[in-house]
NUMARRO-191372 format. One record per residue (C-alpha): residue in three letters; residue number from 1; y, z, x. Coordinates in steps of 0.5 Angstrom, whole numbers. Example, Ala and Ser with C-alpha at 12.3 -4.5 7.8 and 13.67 -1.06 7.14 Angstrom:
2
<residu=ALA	num=1	north=-9	up=16	east=25>
<residu=SER	num=2	north=-2	up=14	east=27>
***
This chain:
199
<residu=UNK	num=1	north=-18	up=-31	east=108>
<residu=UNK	num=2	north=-24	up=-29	east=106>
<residu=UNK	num=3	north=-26	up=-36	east=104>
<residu=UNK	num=4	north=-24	up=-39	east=109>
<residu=UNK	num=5	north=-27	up=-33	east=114>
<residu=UNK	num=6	north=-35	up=-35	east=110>
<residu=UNK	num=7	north=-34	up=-43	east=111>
<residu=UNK	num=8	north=-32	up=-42	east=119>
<residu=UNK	num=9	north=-38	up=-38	east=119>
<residu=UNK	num=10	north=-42	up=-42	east=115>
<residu=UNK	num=11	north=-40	up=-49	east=120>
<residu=UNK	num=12	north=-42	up=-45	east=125>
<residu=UNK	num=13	north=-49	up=-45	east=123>
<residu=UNK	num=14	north=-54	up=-49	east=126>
<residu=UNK	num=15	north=-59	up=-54	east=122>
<residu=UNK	num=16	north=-65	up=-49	east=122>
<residu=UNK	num=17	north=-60	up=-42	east=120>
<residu=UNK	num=18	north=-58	up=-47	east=114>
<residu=UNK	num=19	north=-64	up=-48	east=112>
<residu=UNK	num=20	north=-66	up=-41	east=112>
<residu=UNK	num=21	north=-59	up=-38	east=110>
<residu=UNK	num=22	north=-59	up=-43	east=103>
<residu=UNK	num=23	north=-67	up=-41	east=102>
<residu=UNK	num=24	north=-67	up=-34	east=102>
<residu=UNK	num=25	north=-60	up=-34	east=98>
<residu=UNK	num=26	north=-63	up=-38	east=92>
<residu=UNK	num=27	north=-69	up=-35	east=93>
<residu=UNK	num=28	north=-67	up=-28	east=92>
<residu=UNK	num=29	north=-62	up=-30	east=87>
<residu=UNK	num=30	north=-69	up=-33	east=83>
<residu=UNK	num=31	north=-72	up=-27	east=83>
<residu=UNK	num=32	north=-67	up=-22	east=81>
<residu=UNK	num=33	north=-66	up=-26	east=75>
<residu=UNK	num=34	north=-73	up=-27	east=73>
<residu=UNK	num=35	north=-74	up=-19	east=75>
<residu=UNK	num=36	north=-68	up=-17	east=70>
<residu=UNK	num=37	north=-71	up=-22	east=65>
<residu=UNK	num=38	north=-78	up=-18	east=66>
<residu=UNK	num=39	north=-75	up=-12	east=65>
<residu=UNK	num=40	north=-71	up=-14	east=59>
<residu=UNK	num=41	north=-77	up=-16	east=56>
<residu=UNK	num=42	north=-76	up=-23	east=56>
<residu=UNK	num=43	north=-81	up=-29	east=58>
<residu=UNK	num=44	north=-87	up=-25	east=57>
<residu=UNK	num=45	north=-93	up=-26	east=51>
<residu=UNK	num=46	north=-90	up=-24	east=44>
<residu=UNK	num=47	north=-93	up=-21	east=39>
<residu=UNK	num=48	north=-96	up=-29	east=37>
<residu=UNK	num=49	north=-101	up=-27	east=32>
<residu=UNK	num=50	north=-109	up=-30	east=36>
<residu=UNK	num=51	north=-114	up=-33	east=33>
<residu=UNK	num=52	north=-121	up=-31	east=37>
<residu=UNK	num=53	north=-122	up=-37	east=40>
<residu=UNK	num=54	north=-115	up=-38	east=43>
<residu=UNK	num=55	north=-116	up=-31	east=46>
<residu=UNK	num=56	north=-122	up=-32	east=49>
<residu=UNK	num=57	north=-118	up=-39	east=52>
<residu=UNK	num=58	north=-112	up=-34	east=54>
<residu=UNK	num=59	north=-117	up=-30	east=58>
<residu=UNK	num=60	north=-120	up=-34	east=61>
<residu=UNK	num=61	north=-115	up=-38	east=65>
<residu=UNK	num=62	north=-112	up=-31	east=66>
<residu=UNK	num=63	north=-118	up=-29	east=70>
<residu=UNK	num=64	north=-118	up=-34	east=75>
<residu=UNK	num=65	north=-113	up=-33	east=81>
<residu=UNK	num=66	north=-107	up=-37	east=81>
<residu=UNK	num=67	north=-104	up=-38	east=88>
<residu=UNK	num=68	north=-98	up=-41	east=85>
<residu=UNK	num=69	north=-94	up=-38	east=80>
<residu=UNK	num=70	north=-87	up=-37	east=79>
<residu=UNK	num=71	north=-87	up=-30	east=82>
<residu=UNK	num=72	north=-92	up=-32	east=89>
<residu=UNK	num=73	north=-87	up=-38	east=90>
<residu=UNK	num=74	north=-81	up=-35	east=90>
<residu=UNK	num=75	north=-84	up=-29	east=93>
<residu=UNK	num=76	north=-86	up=-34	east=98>
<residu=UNK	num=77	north=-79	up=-37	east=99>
<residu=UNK	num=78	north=-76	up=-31	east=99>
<residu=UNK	num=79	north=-80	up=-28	east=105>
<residu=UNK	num=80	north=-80	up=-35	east=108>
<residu=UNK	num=81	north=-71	up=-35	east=108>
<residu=UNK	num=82	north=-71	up=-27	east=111>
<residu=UNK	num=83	north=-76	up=-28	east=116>
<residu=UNK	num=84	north=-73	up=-33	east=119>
<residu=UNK	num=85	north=-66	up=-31	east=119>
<residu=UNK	num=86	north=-69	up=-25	east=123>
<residu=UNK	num=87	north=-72	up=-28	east=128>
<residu=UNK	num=88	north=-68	up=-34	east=130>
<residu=UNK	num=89	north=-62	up=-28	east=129>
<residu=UNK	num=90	north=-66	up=-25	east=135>
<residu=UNK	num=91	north=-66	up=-30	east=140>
<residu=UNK	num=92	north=-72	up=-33	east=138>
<residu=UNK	num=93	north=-73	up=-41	east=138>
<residu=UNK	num=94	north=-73	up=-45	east=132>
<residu=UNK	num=95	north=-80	up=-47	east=132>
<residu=UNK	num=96	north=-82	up=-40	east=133>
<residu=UNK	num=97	north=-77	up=-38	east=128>
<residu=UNK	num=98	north=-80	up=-43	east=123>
<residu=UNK	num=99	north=-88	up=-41	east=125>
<residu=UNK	num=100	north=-86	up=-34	east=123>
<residu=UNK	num=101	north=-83	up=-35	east=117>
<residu=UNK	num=102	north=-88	up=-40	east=114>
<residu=UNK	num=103	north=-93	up=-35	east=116>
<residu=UNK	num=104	north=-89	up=-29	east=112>
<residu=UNK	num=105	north=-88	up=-33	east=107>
<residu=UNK	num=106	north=-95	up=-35	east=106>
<residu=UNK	num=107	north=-98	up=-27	east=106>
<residu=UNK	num=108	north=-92	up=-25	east=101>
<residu=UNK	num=109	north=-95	up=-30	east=96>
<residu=UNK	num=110	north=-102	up=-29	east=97>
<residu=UNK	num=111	north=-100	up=-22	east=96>
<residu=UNK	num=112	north=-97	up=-22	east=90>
<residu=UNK	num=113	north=-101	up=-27	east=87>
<residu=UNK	num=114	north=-108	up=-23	east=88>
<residu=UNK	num=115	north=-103	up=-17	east=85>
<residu=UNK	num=116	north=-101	up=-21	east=79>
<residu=UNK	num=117	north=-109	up=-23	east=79>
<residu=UNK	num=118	north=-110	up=-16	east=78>
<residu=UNK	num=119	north=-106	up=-14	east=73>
<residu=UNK	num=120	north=-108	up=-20	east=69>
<residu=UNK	num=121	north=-116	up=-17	east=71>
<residu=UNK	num=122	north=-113	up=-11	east=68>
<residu=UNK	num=123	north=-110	up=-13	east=61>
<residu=UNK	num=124	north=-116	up=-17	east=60>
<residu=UNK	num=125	north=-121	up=-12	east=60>
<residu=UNK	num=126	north=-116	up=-7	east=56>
<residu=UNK	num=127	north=-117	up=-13	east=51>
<residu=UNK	num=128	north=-123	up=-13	east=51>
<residu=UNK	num=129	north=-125	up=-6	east=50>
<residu=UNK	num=130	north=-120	up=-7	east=43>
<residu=UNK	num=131	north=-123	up=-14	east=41>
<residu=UNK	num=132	north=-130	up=-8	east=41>
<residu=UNK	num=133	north=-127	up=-4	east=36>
<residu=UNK	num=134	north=-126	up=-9	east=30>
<residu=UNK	num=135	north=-129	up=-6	east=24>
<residu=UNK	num=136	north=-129	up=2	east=27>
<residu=UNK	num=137	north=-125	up=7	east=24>
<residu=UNK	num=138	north=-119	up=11	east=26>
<residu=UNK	num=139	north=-113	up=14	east=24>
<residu=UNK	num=140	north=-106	up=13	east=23>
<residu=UNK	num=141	north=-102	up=17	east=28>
<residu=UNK	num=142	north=-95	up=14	east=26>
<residu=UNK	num=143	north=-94	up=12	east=19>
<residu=UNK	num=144	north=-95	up=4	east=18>
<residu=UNK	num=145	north=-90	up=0	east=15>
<residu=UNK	num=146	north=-93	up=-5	east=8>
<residu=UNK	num=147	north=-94	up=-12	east=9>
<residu=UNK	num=148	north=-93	up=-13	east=16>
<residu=UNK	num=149	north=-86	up=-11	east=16>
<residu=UNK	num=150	north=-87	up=-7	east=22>
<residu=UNK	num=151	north=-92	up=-3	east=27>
<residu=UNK	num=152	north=-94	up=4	east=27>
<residu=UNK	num=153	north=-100	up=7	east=30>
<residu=UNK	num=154	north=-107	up=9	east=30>
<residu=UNK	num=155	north=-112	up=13	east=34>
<residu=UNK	num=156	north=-119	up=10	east=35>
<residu=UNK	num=157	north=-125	up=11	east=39>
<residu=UNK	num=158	north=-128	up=5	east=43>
<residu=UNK	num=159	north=-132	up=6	east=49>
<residu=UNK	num=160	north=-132	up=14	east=48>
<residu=UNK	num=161	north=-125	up=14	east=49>
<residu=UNK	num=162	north=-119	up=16	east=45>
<residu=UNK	num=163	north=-114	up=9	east=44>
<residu=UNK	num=164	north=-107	up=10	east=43>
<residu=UNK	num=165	north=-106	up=2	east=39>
<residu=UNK	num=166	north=-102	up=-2	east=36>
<residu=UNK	num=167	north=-103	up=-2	east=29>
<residu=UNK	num=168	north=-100	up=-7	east=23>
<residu=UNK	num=169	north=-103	up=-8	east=15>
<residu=UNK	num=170	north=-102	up=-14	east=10>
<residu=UNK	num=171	north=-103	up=-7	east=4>
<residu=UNK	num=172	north=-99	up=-2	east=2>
<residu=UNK	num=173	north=-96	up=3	east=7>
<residu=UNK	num=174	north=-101	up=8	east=11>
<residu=UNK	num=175	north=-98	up=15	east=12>
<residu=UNK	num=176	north=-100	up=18	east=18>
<residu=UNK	num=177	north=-107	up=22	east=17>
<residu=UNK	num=178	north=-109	up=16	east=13>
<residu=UNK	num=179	north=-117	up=14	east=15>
<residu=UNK	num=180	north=-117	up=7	east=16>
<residu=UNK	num=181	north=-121	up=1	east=19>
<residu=UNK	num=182	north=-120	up=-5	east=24>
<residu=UNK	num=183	north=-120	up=-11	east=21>
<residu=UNK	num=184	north=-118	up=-17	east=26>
<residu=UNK	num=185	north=-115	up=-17	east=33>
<residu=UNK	num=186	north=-107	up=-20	east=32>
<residu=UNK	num=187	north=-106	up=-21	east=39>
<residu=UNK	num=188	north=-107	up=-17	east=46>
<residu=UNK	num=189	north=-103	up=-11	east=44>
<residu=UNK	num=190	north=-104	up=-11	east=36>
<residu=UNK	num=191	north=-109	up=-11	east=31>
<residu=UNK	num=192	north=-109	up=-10	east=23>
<residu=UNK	num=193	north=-111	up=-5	east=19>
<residu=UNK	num=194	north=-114	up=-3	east=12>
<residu=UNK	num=195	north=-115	up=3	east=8>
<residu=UNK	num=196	north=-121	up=5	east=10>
<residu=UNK	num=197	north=-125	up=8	east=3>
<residu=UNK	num=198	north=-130	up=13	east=2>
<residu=UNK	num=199	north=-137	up=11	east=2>
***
């Protein structure tokens, strides 16, 4: 019944009503699957080791501001499909109703695009103030597994704060307390860490 009830109401649809209706549907599905794998960790940067060059390339290209990216079009259809069903649900003509949605949907992604300019702004310059602490000392704060078989923690001041990083070391196990010295950059997140030894 239910089948038959969705089916009547979508025959009874005019063209324009499809468009909007099958826009805002496979849109919005689009952009919970793609929230949820955000939030599960899924499609962002791994903990991929970086040379120097190919970081400086990352962040290059991060910098830039990019209209169209997966999130500004979905958010761009998204907005596009809702708008339109709205107004053209409130007696609107289709022309109007397809002016509006064009418009909405273009603000919505123009909006989430400089939000994810921002944020790629801000990673960067995090980045880069850890990029300055290579070769400065700090001290472990959760104990570091040997040989790169797992992550601990360390404290180190750059730029006259105190940062909570991500640590990781090719040696031997660093207890917490343990003074030790930046050596290289590992990603955007990480770097590797030595014993520091007493002069």
């Amino acid at each position: 019944m239910t089948l038959i009830t969705l089916a009547e109401w979508w025959n009874g649809l005019t063209v324009i009503e499809h468009v909007f209706w099958g826009v805002a549907v496979i849109a919005t599905t689009l952009f919970l699957i793609q929230f949820v794998l955000s939030l599960a960790g899924l499609g962002t940067d791994g903990a991929l080791e970086l040379d120097h060059d190919s970081l400086e390339n990352d962040l290059a290209l991060e910098h830039e501001f990019n209209l169209f990216s997966i999130r500004s079009i979905l958010a761009f259809f998204t907005f596009f499909g809702w708008i339109g069903i709205l107004v053209f649900d409130n007696g609107q003509n289709a022309m109007v109703a397809l002016l509006l949605a064009l418009i909405a949907g273009i603000a919505a992604m123009s909006t989430v695009a400089y939000i994810m300019y921002l944020l790629h702004k801000l990673e960067e310059e995090g980045t880069l103030h850890i990029e300055s602490a290579i070769g400065s000392s700090g001290e472990v704060y959760f104990s570091i597994p040997e040989e790169k078989h797992g992550p601990g923690k360390i404290h180190v001041n750059i730029n006259g704060s105190l940062r909570e990083i991500e640590a990781w070391t090719e040696g031997q196990r660093l207890p917490t307390g343990t003074k030790v010295r930046i050596v290289s950059l590992l990603n955007k997140q990480s770097v590797l860490v030595m014993q520091d030894e007493p002069l």
